[in-house]
Each structure stands twice: as structure tokens, then as C-alpha cells.
C-alpha positions in Angstrom: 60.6 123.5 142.1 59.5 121.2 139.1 59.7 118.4 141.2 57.8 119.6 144.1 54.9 120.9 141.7 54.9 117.6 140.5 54.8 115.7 143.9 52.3 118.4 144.6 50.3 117.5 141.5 50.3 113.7 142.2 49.0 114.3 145.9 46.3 116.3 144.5 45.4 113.0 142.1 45.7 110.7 144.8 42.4 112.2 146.2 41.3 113.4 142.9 41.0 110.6 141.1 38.0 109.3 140.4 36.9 113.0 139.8 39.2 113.8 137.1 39.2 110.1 135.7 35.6 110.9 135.2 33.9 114.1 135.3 30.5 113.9 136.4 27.4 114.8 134.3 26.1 116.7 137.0 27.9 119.0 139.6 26.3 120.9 142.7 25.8 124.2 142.3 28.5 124.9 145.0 31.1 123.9 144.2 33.5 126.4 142.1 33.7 125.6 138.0 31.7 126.4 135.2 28.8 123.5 134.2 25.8 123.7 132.2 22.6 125.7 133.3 19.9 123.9 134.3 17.4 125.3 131.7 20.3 124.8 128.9 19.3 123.3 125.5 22.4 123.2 123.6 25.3 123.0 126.3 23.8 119.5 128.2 26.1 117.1 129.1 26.6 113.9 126.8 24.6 110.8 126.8 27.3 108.1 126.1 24.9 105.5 127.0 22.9 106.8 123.8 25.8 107.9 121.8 25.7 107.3 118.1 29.2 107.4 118.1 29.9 104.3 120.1 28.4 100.7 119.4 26.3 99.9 121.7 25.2 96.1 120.8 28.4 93.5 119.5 26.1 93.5 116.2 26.5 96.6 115.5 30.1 96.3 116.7 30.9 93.5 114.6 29.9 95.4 111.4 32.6 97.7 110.7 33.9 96.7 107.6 37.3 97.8 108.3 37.8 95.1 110.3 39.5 91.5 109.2 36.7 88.6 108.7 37.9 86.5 111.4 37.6 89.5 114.0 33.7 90.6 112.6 32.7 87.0 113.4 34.3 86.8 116.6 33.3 88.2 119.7 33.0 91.1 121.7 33.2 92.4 125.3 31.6 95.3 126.3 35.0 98.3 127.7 36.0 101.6 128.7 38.3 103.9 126.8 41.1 103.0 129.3 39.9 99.6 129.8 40.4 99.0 125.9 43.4 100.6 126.0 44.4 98.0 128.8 43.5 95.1 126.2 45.8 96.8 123.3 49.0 96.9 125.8 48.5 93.4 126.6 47.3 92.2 123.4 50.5 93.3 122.1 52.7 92.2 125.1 51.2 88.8 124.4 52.0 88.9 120.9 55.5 90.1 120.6 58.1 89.4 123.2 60.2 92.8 121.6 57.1 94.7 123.4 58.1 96.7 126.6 55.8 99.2 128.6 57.1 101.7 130.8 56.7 105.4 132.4 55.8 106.8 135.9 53.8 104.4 138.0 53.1 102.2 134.9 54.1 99.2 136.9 51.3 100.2 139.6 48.3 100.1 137.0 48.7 104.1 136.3 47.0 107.5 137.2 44.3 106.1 135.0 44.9 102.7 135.0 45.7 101.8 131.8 48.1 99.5 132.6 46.5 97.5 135.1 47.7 94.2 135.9 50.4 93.9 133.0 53.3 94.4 135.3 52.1 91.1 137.8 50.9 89.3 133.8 54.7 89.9 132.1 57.1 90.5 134.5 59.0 93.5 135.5 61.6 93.3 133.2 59.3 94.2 130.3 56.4 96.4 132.4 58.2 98.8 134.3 58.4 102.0 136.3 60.9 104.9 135.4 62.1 107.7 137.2 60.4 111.1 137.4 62.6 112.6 134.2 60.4 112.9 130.3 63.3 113.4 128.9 64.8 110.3 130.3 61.6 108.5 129.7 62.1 109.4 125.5 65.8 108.5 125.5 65.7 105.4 126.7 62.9 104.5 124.5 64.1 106.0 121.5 67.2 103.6 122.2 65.3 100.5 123.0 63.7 101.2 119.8 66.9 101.7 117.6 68.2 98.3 119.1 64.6 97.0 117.3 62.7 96.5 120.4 59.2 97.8 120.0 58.9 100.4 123.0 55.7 101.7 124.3 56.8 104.7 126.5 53.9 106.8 128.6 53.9 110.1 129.5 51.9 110.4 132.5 50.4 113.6 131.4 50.6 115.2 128.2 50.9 118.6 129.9 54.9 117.5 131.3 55.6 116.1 128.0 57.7 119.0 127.6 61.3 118.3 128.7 61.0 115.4 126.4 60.6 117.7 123.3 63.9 118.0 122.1 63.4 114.1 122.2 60.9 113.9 120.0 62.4 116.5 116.9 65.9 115.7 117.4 66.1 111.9 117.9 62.8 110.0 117.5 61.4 111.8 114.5 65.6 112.0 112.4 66.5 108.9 113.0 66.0 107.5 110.1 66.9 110.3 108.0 70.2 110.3 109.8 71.3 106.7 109.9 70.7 106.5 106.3 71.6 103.1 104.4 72.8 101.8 107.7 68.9 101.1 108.4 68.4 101.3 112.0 65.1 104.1 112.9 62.7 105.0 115.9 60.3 102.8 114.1 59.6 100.7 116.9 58.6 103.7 119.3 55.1 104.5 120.3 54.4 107.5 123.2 51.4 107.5 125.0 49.6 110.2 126.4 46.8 111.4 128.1 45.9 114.5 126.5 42.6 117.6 126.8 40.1 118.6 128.9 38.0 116.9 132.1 36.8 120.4 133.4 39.0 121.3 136.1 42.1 120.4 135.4 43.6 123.8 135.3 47.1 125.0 133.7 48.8 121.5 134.1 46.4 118.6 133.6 44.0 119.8 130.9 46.4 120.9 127.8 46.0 119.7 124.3 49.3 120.3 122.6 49.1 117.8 119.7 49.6 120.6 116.6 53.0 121.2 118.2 53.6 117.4 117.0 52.1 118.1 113.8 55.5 120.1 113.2 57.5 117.4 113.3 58.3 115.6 109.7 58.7 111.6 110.6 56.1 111.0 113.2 52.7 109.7 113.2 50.0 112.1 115.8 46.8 109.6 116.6 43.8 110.6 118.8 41.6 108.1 119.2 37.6 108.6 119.9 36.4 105.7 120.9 37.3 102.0 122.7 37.1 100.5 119.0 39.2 103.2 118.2 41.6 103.0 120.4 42.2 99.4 120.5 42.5 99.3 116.8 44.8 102.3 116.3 47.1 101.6 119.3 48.0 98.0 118.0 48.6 99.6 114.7 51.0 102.2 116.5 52.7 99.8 118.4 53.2 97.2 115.0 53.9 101.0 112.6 57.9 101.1 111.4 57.1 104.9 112.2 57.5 106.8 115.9 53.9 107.3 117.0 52.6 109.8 119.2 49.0 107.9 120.8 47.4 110.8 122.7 44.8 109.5 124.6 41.6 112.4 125.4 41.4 111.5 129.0 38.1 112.7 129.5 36.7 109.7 127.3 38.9 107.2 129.7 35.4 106.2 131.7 32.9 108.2 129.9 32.9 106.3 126.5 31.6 103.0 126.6 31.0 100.4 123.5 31.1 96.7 122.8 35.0 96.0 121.3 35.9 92.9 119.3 37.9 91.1 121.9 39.9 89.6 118.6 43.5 91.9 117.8 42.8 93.6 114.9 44.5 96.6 113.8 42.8 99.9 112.2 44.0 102.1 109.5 46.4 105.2 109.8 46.6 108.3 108.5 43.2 107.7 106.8 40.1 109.1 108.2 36.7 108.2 109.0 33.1 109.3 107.5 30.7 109.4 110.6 27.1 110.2 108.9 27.1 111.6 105.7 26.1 114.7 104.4 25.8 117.4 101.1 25.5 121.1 102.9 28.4 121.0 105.3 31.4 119.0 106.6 32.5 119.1 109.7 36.4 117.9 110.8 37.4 116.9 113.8 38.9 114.2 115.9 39.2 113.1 119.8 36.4 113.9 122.4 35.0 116.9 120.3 33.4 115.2 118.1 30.4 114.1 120.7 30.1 117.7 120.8 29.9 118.3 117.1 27.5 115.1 116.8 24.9 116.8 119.4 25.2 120.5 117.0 24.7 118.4 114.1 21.4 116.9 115.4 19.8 120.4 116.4 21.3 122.2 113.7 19.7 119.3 110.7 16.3 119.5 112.9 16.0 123.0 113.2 18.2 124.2 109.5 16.6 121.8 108.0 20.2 120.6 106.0 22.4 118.2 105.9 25.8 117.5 107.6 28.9 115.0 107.0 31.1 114.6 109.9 34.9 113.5 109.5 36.8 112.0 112.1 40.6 112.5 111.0 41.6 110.1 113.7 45.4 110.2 112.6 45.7 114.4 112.9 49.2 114.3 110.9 49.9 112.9 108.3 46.2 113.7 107.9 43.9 112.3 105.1 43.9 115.5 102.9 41.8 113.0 100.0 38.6 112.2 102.1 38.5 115.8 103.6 38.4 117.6 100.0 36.1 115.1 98.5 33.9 115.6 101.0 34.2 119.6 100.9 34.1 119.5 97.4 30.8 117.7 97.6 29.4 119.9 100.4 31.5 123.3 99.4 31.1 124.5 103.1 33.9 123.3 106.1 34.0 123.5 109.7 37.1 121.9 111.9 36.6 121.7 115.6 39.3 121.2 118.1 39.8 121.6 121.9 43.5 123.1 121.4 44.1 126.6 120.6 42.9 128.1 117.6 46.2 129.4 116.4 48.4 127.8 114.4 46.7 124.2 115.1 44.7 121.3 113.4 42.7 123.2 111.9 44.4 125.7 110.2 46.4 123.1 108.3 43.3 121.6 107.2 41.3 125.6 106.4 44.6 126.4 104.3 45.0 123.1 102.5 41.1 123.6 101.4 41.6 127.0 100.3 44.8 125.8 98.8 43.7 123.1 96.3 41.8 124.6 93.0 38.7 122.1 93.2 37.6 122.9 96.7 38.1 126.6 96.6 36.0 127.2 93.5 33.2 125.0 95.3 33.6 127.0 98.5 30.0 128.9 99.5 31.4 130.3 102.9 34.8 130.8 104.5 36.6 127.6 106.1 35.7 128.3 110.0 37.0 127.0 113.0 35.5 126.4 116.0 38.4 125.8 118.7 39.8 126.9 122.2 41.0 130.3 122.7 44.9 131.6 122.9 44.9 131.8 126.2 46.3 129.1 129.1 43.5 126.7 130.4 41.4 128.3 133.2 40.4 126.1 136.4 37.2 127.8 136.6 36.4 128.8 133.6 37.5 125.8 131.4 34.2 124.9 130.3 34.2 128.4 128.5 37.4 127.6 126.9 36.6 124.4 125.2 34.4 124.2 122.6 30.9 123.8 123.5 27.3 122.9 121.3 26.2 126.5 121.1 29.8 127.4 119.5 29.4 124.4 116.8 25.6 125.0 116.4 26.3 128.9 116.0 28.8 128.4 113.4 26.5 126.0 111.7 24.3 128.3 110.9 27.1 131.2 110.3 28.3 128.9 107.6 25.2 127.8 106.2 23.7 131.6 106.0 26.9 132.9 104.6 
């Protein structure tokens, strides 16, 4: 049965594609999912073109100071999410000869076409289809890595990572542990994923279960936001001696647009990322919701009249506990947003380590809050009132900042 909802899933992508690759601003009014209403305010759909989050001009692109010399006075070239994601794999295939990409249809370019041409650029004995079997997909990858090659292993969806589970806590994440001084680990491994929301993807092609990695002692959880982003933090996967889990928010794939430094170059993990500073509230969050917290944070400062400091986490375990209490220690108010489920996720961890440490619970002036989805399985047509929207994030702006 597996199999045939699978084959029944990929014949639905086939004529799908381009619609779930990349949601359209606008849909016609007959057609049956949720959108925005026309008079909306709050709940428009995002101007990536405009975006403060991405850089729009190499200048500006260049700047980023946590990037090496040589790369800020290089050049750039302007990418997709899944186009820069395209440049990481083959940057890294380039680079390293120990580098080997594979997963279902990987060899073909991808559902999303991440992999694109790498199969005809490095040969099929290091890009490379698998069989229709996650958990096969992990072992072999978790050996490869053992035997010190660097394997890059997709899942084609995150939603059917779940045969490969047992994988993930039992092998990839204990190695290391349990070969003690003999030395050999999972370092090598990095899973990719294409993870959250694009509106109608329903019970099997719009989940978002990266706090069930967070369990997991021994492995890295990255979420990228942007093509800088992802370029950056996927080579740094790839070259980490830890087994990374790169989950990839597939609604940004075509959506987000920047300049990217066409230079490797390799960004931090585990350490977050201050997007506009502020002293009466922080925000947290990481993947696509933060163009959603960035549109609340403009009303909300025009119309409250305060000030907001938005956190990208970017690595979501081990998280940068340091730059998240500084900052609420400094504002004494928090907010995490998430697409996943409220319970037991991202930002839980984060609300409990706040209220946790001595410093940032005497500063609190309002409870932690969380703005996230609901406990409940993703709807088809009423996903858009699952995910977290502006009006949720404005509305607990001003809960917070009236408490």
C-alpha cells in the first residue's frame, strides 16, 4: 500500500509541479484552498522581489561580514533557493572527490531540481539514483560515511523520512559514542530534505517534523532561509565531522531570490543570526516564517509605535541559547514562531530555556509566547489556516507588548 500511495504521490507531482515548486501569489477564486482576501491588510502574500531579507544588489550581498575576504570581493550571481542549493552540491562535488549525492530520482535533476545536471557533470558512480526504500537510503549512507566518504543522502520529501528514523537515533547520531577510541563516526553524513508548507500539499507533502530531530543528541538540525543561506550552511554541513540534517523549506525553493557570492564559502553553525535590531521585543524563528514575522514586525513598529529584534536561529539544535538570552535580556519580552506544531517543538525548548536561566526571567515583562501550527495533521484545504500567518504574529505582538 506504501508503495502505491507513493507512485500515486509522484503521478500527482508529475502534473503538479510547477504548482507546488512554487505557489502562486495569486489564486482564482475557484479553485478549492484557503488564500488571502482581497481586501486583506495583514494576510497579503510576500513580496520577495522587495524583501528585506534577501539581497537584492551583489553590494549589498557582498557585505556580510561573515563571509571570508576573498569571497566579499568576489562576485555574485543572482539564484533561487534550489538553484543555490544546486551550486553547494556541485561546489562540493568539485572540491572533494569523497563527495557522493544520491536519493530518489537525484540522478534525473529531482522533484525540485536540486540536483540538476550533477549526474551528466560527475558521473554516475558518485550522483546516483536509489531505490524507493528511506531506510535503505540512511543505511547506506551512514556506511559510506563510516568508511570516511562524505555522503550527501536526500530524502525526497521530509514527510517519508519516517522509515529511516530508527536510522537516524540508532546509527547516524551513536556512532561515535559507540565506536569509542577506535575513531570511526557518521561525521561525514549530511540528509537533505525538503521540508513545510506550499499550501496544498495536504497530509504527505507539507509536514515540518524538524523538533523530532531536535531529540536526537549527536546531530546537527539546519533550516536555511535564504539562497546565501543555504549555500553557505550546506557546504558547512557537507565539510561538519557531525551528521547533519539540511531541511530545506520547499516553499522558498523558487520564491526566494538574492544575489549569492558565486565564491565557496562556508557560514557558521549552531550560531544564530540578528535580522534588525530591536529593545521592546524579540522575535525567534528560522526557515520561511520569518518573511512572515518580518511583514508583523513592520505594521506592528508603525502602528505600536516599538521596537522589534528579529533572530534567525538558522541551526534549530544545537541552537544558540547565548544570542537568544542576550537579546531577551535586553528586550525582556519573547516570541518564537514556527510552522510545525506547537507542542513539544522549537519553541518550547527555547520558552523553557528563557524561563529557565535567572537573568532572562527576572527581566521578563510578559509570558514567552509562541505563535506556531496547531496539533492537528496538515489540512489540504484549510492549510493556510494552519500555518502561521501576519495577523497571528501581529496579534501576539501586541498581546505581548500590552501584557
Amino acid at each position: 500500500m506504501r508503495l502505491l500511495h507513493r507512485a500515486c504521490s509522484r503521478a500527482f507531482l508529475g502534473t503538479r509541479q510547477s504548482s507546488l515548486c512554487l505557489p502562486s501569489p495569486s489564486r482564482d477564486s475557484s479553485r478549492p484552498y484557503s488564500t488571502h482576501l482581497p481586501g486583506a491588510q495583514l494576510n497579503i502574500p510576500t513580496e520577495y522581489s522587495t524583501s528585506s531579507l534577501l539581497f537584492h544588489s551583489s553590494q549589498n550581498a557582498l557585505k556580510n561580514s561573515e563571509l571570508p575576504a576573498e569571497v566579499r570581493n568576489g562576485t555574485t550571481k543572482r539564484m533561487n533557493l534550489f538553484q543555490s542549493v544546486n551550486d553547494a552540491l556541485s561546489t562540493a562535488l568539485a572540491a572533494d572527490e569523497s563527495v557522493l549525492l544520491f536519493g530518489e530520482d537525484v540522478a534525473f535533476g529531482g522533484v525540485f531540481r536540486c540536483s540538476m545536471n550533477l549526474a551528466q557533470t560527475f558521473g554516475p558512480e558518485r550522483v546516483f539514483n536509489t531505490p524507493l526504500c528511506e531506510q535503505g537510503i540512511l543505511g547506506f549512507a551512514i556506511g559510506a560515511a563510516a568508511e570516511g566518504m562524505k555522503a550527501v543522502a536526500e530524502i525526497q520529501f521530509a514527510d517519508y523520512v519516517y522509515p529511516a528514523f530508527d536510522q537516524f537515533v540508532n546509527e547516524a547520531a551513536k556512532y561515535r559514542y559507540r565506536d569509542g577510541t577506535e575513531g570511526r563516526s557518521a561525521g561525514g553524513l549530511t540528509v537533505r530534505m525538503p521540508c513545510g508548507a506550499v499550501g496544498h500539499g495536504a497530509l504527505y507533502h507539507s509536514q515540518s517534523p524538524e523538533s523530532l530531530f531536535t531529540h536526537i543528541p549527536g546531530l546537527r538540525v539546519i533550516v536555511p532561509r535564504s539562497p546565501i543561506q543555504a549555500k553557505g550552511l550546506l557546504l558547512a554541513a557537507i565539510a561538519s565531522k557531525d551528521p547533519c540534517v539540511f531541511m530545506e523549506p520547499k516553499a522558498l525553493y523558487r520564491a526566494a531570490v538574492e544575489q549569492v557570492p558565486t565564491a565557496a564559502y562556508e557560514l557558521p553553525l549552531s550560531k544564530a543570526e540578528i535580522l534588525r535590531s530591536g529593545s521592546d521585543l524579540t522575535i525567534v524563528s528560522y526557515g520561511h516564517p520569518l518573511y512572515t514575522c518580518t511583514a508583523a514586525i513592520e505594521r506592528a513598529e508603525k502602528d505600536l509605535g516599538v521596537s522589534i529584534e528579529l533572530i534567525d536561529l538558522r541551526t534549530i539544535y544545537p541552537w544558540d541559547k547565548e544570542t537568544v538570552l542576550a537579546s531577551v535580556k535586553k528586550t525582556g519580552r519573547c516570541i518564537v514562531v514556527h510552522e510545525a506544531m506547537v507542542n513539544a517543538g522549537v519553541g518550547a525548548e527555547v520558552a523553557a530555556t528563557i524561563q529557565e536561566n535567572k537573568d532572562t526571567f527576572l527581566r521578563l515583562e510578559a509570558p514567552v509566547m509562541r505563535v506556531a501550527g496547531f496539533s492537528i495533521h496538515m489540512p489540504l484545504l484549510y492549510e493556510r489556516f494552519n500555518v502561521p500567518d501576519v495577523t497571528r504574529v501581529y496579534d501576539t505582538i501586541k498581546k505581548s507588548i500590552a501584557y
